[in-house]
C-alpha positions as CSV (number, residue, x, y, z in Angstrom):
1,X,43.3,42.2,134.6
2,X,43.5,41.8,130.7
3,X,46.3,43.0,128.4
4,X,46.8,46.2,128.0
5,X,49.4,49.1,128.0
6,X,50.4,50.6,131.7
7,X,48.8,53.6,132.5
8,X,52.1,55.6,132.9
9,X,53.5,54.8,129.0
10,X,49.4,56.0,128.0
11,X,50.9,59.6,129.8
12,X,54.3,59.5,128.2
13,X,52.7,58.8,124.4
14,X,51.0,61.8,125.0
15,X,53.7,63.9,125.6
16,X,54.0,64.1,129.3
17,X,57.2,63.4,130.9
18,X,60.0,61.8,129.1
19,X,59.1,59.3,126.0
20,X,60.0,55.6,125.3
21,X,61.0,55.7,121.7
22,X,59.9,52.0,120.5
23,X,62.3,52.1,117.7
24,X,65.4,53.2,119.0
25,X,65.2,52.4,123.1
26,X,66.1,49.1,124.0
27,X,62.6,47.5,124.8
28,X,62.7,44.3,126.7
29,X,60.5,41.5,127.3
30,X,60.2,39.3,131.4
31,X,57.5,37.1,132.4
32,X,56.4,37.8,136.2
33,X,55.4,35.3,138.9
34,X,52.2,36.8,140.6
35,X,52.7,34.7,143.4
36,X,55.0,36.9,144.2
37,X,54.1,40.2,142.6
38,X,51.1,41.1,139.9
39,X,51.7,44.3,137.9
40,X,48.7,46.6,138.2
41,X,48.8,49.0,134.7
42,X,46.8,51.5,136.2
43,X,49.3,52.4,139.0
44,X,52.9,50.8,138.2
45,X,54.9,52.9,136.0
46,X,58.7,52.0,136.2
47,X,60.3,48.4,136.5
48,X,60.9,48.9,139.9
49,X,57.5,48.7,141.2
50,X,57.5,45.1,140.3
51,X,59.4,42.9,143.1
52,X,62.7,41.4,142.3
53,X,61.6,37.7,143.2
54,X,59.1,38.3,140.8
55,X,60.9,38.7,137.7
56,X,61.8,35.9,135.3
57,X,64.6,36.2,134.4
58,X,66.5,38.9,136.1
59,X,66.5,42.3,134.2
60,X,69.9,41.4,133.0
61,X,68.9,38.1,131.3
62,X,65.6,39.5,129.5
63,X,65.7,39.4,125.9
64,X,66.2,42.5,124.1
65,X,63.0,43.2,121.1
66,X,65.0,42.5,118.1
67,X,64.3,43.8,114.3
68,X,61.7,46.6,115.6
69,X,58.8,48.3,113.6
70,X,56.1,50.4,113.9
71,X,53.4,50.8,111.3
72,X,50.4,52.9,111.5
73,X,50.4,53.1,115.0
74,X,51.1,49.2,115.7
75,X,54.5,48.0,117.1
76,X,56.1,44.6,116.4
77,X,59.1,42.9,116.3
78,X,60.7,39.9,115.8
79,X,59.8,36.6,117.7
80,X,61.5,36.8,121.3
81,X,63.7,34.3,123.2
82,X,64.2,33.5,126.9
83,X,67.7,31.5,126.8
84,X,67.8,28.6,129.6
85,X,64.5,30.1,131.3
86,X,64.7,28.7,135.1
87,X,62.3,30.3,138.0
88,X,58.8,30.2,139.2
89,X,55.7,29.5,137.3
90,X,54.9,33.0,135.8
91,X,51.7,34.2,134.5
92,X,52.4,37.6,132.9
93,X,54.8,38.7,130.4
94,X,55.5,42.4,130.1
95,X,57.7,44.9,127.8
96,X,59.9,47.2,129.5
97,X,62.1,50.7,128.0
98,X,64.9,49.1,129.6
99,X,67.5,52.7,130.7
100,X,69.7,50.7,132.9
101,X,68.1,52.0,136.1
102,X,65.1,50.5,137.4
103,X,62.9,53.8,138.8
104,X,63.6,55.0,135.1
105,X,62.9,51.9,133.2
106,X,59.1,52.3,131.9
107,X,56.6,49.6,131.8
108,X,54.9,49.7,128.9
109,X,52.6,46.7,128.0
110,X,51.3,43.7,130.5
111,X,49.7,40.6,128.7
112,X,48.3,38.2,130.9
113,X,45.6,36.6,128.2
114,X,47.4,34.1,126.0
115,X,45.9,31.7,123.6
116,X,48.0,28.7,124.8
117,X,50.9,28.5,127.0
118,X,50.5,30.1,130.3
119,X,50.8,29.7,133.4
120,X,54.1,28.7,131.9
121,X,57.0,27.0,134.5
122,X,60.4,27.5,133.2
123,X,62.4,24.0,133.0
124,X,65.8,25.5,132.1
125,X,64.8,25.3,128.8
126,X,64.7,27.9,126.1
127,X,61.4,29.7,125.8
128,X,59.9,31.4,122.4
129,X,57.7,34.2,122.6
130,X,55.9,34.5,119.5
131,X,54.3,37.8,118.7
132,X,51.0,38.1,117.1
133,X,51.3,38.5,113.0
134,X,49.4,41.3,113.5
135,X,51.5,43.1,116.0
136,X,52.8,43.8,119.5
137,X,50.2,46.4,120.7
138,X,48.5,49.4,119.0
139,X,47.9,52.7,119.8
C-alpha cells in the first residue's frame, strides 16, 4: 500500500459522523510493526483495529503533533519525537485523533513510503520524525 489518508477520516472530512479537528484535537503520531499488524486504509477506521503488539510505542508514549497548522487545505506541524524508542522493527508510521479511548480514536493518515529511514528498529534511542517542508498531508 502507499501513503495515504484512511478511508474512514476521507468520510468524517466530509461531514459524516463525528470530525477530527486537526488544529484543536490532540493528533498523535506511532510507527507500527507489520509483522505483527499492517493497517489497511480502506477498511481500519479507529486505533483499535490495529493490534496492541503492533504499536511502537504504546498509545500512551506517542508523541503529541506539536505547533499545528493548516493552510489551504494542507496540514503540518512541527518536527515529531519518539523519546527512548524500544520495540520491533516497524515499517509504517501513522497519525491518530487520539480521544483517550481506542474504538473512538480515528486513524487518519498511514505512510509507509519514506525517502530514507525505514524499515526503522528502535535502539532505545530517540527517534525524529521529520515532516515534509511542504506539509503533513493535503486534502
Amino acid at each position: 500500500m502507499a501513503n495515504a489518508l484512511f478511508t474512514s477520516y476521507k468520510v468524517l472530512m466530509l461531514g459524516s459522523g463525528t470530525l477530527a479537528d486537526y488544529n484543536d484535537d490532540t493528533i498523535k503520531a506511532m510507527f507500527v510493526d507489520h509483522a505483527d499488524d499492517t493497517p489497511v486504509a480502506a477498511t481500519d477506521d479507529n486505533i483499535d483495529d490495529i493490534l496492541s503488539a503492533a504499536r511502537v510505542p504504546a498509545i500512551a508514549s506517542c508523541p503529541t503533533l506539536g505547533t499545528k497548522t493548516t493552510t489551504s487545505g494542507t496540514a503540518d506541524a512541527a518536527d515529531s519525537t519518539f523519546t527512548s524508542l524500544s520495540g520491533d522493527q516497524v515499517e509504517s508510521l501513522i497519525l491518530f485523533k487520539d480521544t483517550g479511548t481506542e474504538s473512538t480514536s480515528s486513524l487518519m493518515v498511514f505512510f509507509d513510503t519514506f525517502a530514507s529511514g525505514m524499515p526503522l528498529t528502535p535502539n532505545g534511542g530517540n527517534v525524529t520524525v521529520q515532516w515534509n517542508a511542504s506539509g503533513i498531508f493535503s486534502l
